[in-house]
Residue frames relative to the residue before (quaternion, step in Angstrom):
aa qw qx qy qz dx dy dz
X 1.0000 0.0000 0.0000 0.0000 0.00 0.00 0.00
X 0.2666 -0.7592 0.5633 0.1875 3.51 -0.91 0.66
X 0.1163 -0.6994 0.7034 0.0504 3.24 -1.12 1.63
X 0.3160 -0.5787 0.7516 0.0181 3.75 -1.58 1.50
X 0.0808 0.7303 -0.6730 0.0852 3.92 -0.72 1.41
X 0.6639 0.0414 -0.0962 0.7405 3.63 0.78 0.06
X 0.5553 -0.6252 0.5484 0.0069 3.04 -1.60 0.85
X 0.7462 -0.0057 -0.0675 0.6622 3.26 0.62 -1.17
X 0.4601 -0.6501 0.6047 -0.0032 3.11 -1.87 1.19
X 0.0716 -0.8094 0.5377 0.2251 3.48 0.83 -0.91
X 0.4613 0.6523 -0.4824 0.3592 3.68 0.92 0.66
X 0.5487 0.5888 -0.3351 0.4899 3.34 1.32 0.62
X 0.5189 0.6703 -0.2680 0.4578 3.47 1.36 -0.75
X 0.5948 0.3877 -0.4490 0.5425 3.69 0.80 0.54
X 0.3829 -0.5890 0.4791 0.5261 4.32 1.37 -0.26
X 0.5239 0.4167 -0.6072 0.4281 4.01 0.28 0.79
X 0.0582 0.6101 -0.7692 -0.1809 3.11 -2.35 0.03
X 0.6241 -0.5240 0.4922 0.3061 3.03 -1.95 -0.16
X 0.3106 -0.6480 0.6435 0.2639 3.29 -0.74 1.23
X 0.7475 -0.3937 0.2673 0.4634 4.05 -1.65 -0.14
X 0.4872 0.7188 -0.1908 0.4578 3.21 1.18 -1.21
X 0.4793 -0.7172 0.4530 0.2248 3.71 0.61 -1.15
X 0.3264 0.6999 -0.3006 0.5597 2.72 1.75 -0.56
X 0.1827 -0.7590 0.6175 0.0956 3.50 -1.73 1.23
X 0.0179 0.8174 -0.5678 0.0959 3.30 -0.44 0.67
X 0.5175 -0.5767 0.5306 0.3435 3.92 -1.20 1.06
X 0.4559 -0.6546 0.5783 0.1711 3.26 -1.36 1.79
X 0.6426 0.3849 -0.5423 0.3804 3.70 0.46 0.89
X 0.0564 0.6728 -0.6692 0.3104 3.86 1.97 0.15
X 0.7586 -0.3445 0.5480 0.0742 3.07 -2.71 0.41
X 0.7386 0.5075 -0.0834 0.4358 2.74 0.77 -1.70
X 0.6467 0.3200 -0.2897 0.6288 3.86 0.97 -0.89
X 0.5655 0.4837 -0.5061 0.4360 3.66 0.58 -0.19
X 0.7040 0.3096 -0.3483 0.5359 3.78 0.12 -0.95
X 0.7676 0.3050 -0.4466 0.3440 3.97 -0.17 -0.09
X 0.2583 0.8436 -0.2054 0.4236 3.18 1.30 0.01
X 0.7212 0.2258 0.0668 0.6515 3.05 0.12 -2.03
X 0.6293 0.3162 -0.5297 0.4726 3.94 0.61 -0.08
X 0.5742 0.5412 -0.5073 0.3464 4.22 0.60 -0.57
X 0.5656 0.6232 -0.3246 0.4317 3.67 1.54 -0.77
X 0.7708 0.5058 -0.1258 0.3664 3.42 0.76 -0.80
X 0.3457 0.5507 -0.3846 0.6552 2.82 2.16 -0.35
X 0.6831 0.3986 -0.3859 0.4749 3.76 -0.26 -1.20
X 0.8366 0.2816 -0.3564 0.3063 3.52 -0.20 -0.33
X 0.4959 0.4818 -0.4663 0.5519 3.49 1.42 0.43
X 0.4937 0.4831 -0.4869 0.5346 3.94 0.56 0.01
X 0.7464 0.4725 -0.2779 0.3773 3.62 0.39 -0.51
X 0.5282 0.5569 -0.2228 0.6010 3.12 1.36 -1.28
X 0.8453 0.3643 -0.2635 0.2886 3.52 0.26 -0.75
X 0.1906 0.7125 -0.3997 0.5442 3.55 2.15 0.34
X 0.7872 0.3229 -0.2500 0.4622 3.46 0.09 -0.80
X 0.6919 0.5008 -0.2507 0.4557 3.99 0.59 -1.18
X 0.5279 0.5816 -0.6138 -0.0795 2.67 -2.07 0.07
X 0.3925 0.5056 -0.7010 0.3147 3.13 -1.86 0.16
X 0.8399 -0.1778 0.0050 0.5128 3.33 -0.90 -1.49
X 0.4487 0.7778 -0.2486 0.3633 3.43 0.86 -0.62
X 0.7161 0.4512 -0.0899 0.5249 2.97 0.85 -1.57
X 0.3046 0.6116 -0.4289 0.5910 4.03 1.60 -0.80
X 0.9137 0.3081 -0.1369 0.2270 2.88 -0.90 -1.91
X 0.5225 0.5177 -0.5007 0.4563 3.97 1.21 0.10
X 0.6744 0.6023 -0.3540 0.2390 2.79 0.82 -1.59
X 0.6028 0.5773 -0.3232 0.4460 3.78 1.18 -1.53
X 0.7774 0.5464 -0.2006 0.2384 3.25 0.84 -1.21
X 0.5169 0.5625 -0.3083 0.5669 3.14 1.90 -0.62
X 0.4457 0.6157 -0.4343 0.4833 4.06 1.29 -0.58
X 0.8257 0.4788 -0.1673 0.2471 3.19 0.11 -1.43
X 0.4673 0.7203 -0.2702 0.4356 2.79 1.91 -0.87
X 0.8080 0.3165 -0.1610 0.4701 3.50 0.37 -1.40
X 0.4831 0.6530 -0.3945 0.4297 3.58 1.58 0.22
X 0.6076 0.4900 -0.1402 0.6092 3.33 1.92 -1.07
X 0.6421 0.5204 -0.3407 0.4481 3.41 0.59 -0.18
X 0.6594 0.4845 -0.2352 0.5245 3.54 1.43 -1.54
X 0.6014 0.5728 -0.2998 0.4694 3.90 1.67 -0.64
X 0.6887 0.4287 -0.1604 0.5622 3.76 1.15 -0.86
X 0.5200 0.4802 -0.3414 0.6185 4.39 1.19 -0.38
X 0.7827 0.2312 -0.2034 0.5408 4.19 0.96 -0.59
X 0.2315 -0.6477 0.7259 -0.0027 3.77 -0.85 1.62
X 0.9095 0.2826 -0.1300 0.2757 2.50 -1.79 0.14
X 0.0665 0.7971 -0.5995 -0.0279 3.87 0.61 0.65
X 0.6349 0.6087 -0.2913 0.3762 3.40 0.56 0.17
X 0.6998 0.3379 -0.2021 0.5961 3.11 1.36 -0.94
X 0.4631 0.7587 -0.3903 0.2401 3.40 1.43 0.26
X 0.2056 0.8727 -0.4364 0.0745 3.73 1.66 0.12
X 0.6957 0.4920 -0.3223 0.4124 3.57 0.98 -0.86
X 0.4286 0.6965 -0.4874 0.3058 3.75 1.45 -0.63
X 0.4034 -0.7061 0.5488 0.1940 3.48 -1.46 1.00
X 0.6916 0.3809 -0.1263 0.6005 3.76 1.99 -0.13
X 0.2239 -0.5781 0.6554 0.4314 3.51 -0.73 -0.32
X 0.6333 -0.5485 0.4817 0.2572 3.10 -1.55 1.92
X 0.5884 -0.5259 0.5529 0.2673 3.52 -1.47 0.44
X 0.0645 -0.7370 0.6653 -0.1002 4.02 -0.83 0.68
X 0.4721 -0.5305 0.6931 0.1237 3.36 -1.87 1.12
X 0.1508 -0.7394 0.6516 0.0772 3.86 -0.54 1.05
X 0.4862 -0.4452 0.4977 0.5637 3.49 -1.54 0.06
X 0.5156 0.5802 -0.5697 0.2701 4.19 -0.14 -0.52
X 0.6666 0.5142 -0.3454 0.4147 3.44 0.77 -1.10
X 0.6959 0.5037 -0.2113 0.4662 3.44 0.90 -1.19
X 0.7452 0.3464 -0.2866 0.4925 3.62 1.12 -0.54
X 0.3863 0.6794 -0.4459 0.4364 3.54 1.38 0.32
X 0.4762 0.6100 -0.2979 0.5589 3.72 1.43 -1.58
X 0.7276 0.5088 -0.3973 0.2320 3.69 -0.14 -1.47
X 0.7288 0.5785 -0.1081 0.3500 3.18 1.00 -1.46
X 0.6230 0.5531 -0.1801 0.5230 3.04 1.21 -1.16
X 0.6293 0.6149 -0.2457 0.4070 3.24 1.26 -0.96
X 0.5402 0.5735 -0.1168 0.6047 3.24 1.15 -1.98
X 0.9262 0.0890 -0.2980 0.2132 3.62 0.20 -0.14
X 0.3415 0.6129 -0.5192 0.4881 2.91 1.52 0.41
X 0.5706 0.5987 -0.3323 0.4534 3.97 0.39 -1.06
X 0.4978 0.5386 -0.4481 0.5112 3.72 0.91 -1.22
X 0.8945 0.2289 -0.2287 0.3085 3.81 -0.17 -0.62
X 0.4401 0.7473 -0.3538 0.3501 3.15 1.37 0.54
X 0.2185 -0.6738 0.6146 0.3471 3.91 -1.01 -0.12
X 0.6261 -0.5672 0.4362 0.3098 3.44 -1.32 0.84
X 0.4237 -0.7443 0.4812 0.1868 3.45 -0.87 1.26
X 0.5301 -0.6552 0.5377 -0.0229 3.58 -1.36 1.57
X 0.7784 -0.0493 0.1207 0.6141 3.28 1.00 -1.36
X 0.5359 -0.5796 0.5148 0.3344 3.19 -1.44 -0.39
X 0.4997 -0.7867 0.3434 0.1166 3.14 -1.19 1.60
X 0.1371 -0.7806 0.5128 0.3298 3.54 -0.14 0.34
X 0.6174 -0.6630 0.3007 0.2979 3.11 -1.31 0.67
X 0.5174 0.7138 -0.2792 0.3806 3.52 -0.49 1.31
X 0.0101 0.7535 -0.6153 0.2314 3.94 -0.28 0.24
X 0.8559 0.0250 0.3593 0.3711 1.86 -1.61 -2.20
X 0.6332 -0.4337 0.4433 0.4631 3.51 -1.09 -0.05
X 0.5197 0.7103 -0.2943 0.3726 3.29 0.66 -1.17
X 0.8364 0.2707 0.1122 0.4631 3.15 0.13 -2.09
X 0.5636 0.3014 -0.5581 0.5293 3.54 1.14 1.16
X 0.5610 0.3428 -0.5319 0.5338 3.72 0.60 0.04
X 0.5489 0.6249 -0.4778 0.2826 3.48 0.14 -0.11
X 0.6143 0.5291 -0.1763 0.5582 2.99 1.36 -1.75
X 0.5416 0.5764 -0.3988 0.4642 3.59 0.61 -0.95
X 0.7383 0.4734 -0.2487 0.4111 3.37 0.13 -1.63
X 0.5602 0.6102 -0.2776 0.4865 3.79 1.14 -1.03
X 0.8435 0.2130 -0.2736 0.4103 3.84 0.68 -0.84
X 0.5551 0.6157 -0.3153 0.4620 3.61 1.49 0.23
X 0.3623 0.6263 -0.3246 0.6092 3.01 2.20 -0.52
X 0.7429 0.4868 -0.1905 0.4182 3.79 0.33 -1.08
X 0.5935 0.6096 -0.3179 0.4185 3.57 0.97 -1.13
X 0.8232 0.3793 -0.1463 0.3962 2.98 0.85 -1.72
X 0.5166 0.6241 -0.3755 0.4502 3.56 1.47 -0.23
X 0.5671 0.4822 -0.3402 0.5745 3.62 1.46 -0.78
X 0.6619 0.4516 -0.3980 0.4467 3.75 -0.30 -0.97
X 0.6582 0.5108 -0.3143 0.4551 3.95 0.76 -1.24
X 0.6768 0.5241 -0.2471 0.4541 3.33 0.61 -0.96
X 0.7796 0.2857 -0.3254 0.4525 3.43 0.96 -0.74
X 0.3907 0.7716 -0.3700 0.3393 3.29 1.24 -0.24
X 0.7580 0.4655 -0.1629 0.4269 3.17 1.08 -1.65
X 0.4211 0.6129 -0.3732 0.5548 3.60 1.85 0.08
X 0.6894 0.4980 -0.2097 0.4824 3.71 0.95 -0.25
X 0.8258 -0.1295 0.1968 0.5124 3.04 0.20 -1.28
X 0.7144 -0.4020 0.3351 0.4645 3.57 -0.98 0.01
X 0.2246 0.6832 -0.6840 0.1221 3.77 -1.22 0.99
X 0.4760 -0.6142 0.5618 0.2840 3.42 -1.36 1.04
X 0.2873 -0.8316 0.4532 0.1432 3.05 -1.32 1.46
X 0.1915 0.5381 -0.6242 0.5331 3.46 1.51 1.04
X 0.7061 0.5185 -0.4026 0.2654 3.51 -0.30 -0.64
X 0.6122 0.4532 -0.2423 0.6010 3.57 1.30 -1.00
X 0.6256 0.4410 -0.3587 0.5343 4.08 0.73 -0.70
X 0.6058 0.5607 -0.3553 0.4386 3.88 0.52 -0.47
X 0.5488 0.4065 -0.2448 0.6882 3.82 1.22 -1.34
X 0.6969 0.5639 -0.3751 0.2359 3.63 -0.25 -0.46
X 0.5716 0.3384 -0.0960 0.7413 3.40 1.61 -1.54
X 0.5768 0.2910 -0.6281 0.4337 4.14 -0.06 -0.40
X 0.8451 0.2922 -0.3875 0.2241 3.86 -0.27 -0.56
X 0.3291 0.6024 -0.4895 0.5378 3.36 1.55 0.54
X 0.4708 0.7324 -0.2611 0.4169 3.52 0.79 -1.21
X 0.6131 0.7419 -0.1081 0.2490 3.59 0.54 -1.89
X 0.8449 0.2084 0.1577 0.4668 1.92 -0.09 -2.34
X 0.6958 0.2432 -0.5112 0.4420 3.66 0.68 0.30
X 0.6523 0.4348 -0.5274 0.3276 3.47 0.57 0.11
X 0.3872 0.7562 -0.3544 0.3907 3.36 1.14 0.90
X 0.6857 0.4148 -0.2216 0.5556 2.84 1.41 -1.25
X 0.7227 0.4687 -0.3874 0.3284 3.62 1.18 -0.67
X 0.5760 0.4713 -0.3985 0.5360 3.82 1.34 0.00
X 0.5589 0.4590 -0.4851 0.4916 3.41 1.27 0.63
X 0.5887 -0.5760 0.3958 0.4061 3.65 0.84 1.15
X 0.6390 -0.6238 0.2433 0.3786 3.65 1.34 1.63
X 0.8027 -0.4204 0.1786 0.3834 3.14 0.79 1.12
X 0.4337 0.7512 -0.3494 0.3543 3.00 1.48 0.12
X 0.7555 0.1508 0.0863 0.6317 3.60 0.96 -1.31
X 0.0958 0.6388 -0.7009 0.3023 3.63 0.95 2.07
X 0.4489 -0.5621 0.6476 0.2513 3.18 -1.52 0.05
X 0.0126 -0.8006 0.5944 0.0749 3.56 0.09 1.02
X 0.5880 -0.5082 0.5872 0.2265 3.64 -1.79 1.06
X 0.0303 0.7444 -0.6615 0.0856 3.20 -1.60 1.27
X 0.5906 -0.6556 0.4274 0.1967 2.73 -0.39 2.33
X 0.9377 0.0752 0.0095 0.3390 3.95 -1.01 0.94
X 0.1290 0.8689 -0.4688 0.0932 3.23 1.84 -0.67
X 0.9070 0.1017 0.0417 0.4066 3.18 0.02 -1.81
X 0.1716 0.7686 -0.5456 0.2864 3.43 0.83 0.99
């Protein structure tokens, strides 16, 4: 369990931090960039989630969990070199990622097939959604390049992949199920 007795540390105040591992590493490293941008995406599912509930609202909540499960998976390289660890580091499984699938698959069940592209918007709901959908993406990119560097679980990148699949249909369903998307018109305003 993690106990927080003082807050600030000032052991950051040189531009380093501690990755999980211990390891120090410059808080502009890859690595704090992609967990980062996923702690960001948490913050914008707390928002997103002002507007929601019922099932929807479930499924942020889990999803904001998972977040900081991904975050505690991306803060710990190197599971291997992890010998001194007093746990086994935390990790994004495929379950988590095939949990997304389903949820996905059935929210879509109540959807009509899409004609155009949606701009982002509607409901309240379904622009933080949309929001949440490209920050979902950011952080799949940064992960992705990370893993061109250095070690990253690639459940982790498949997890970003379906949460922003995720998004965007539960976008369309707080758009009164797709009813009241905002659909793109090639040239409109030419």
């Amino acid at each position: 369990m993690v106990v927080l007795n003082k807050i600030y540390t000032k052991t950051g105040d040189d531009g380093e931090t501690a990755l999980g591992n211990g390891a120090r590493v410059a808080k502009h490293s890859m690595r704090v960039t992609a967990y980062g941008t996923v702690d960001e995406l948490n913050s914008i599912v707390g928002l997103a989630r002002l507007h929601a509930d019922g099932d929807i609202d479930q499924s942020l909540s889990r999803i904001q969990n998972d977040l900081f499960d991904l975050g505690a998976d991306l803060c710990r390289p190197d599971m291997e070199k992890d010998v001194e660890a007093e746990y086994t580091p935390l990790r994004i499984v495929a379950s988590q990622v095939k949990r997304l699938e389903a949820e996905i698959d059935a929210m879509n069940g109540k959807l009509a097939p899409l004609r155009s592209f949606i701009l982002p918007g509607g409901s309240a709901l379904s622009a933080h959604l949309h929001q949440c959908r490209t920050v979902a993406r950011r952080a799949e990119r940064l992960t992705v390049e990370l893993a061109t560097m250095e070690s990253a679980n690639p459940d982790a990148v498949k997890y970003l992949n379906r949460l922003s699949d995720w998004f965007f249909v539960a976008a369309r369903i707080a758009n009164d199920d797709g009813k009241a998307d905002v659909l793109w018109v090639p040239g409109a305003n030419r």
